[in-house]
C-alpha positions as CSV (number, residue, x, y, z in Angstrom):
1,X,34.6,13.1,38.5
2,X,36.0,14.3,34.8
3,X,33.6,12.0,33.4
4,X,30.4,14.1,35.3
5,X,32.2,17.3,34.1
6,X,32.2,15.9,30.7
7,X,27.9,15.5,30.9
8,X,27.7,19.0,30.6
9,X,29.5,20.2,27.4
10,X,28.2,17.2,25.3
11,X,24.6,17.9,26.8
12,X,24.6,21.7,25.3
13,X,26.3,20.6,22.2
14,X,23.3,18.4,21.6
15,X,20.9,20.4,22.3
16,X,22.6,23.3,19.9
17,X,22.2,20.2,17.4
18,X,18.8,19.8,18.1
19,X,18.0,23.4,17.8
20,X,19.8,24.0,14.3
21,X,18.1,20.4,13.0
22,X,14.9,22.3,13.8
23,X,15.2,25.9,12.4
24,X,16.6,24.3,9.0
25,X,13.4,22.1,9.3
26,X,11.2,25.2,10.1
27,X,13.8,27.6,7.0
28,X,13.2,24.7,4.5
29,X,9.5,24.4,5.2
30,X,8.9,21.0,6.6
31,X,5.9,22.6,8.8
32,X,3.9,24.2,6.1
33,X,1.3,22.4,5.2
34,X,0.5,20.2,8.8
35,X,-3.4,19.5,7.8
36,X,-3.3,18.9,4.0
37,X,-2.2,15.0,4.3
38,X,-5.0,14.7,6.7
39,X,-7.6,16.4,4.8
40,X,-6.2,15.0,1.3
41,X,-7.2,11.0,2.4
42,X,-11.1,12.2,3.1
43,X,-11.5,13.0,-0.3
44,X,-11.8,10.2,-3.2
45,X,-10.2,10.8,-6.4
46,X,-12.6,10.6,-9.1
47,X,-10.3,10.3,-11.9
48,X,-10.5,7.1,-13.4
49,X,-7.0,4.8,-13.7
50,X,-5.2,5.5,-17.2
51,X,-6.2,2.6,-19.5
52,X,-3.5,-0.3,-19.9
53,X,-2.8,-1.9,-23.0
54,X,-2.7,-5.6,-23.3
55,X,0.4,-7.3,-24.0
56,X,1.1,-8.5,-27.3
């Protein structure tokens, strides 16, 4: 029975865990830009690769 009592207690403290993980993510702007990887692979680059030199 102490062990079912003990469920509780650990379940909220990993849930408050889970909710401050999130609000850093969201303060330290993980989520600001969602669509700008996705958009960024459509387009080619059109610069051309730096030239290499040959080895000596």
């Amino acid at each position: 029975m102490t062990n079912l009592l003990m469920l509780i207690p650990v379940a909220l403290l990993l849930g408050l865990i889970g909710l401050v993980a999130f609000l850093w993510a969201l303060k330290s702007g993980q989520f600001d830009d969602l669509d700008g990887a996705a958009h960024r692979i459509l387009f080619e680059d059109d610069d051309a690769p730096p030239p290499t030199k040959p080895s000596e």
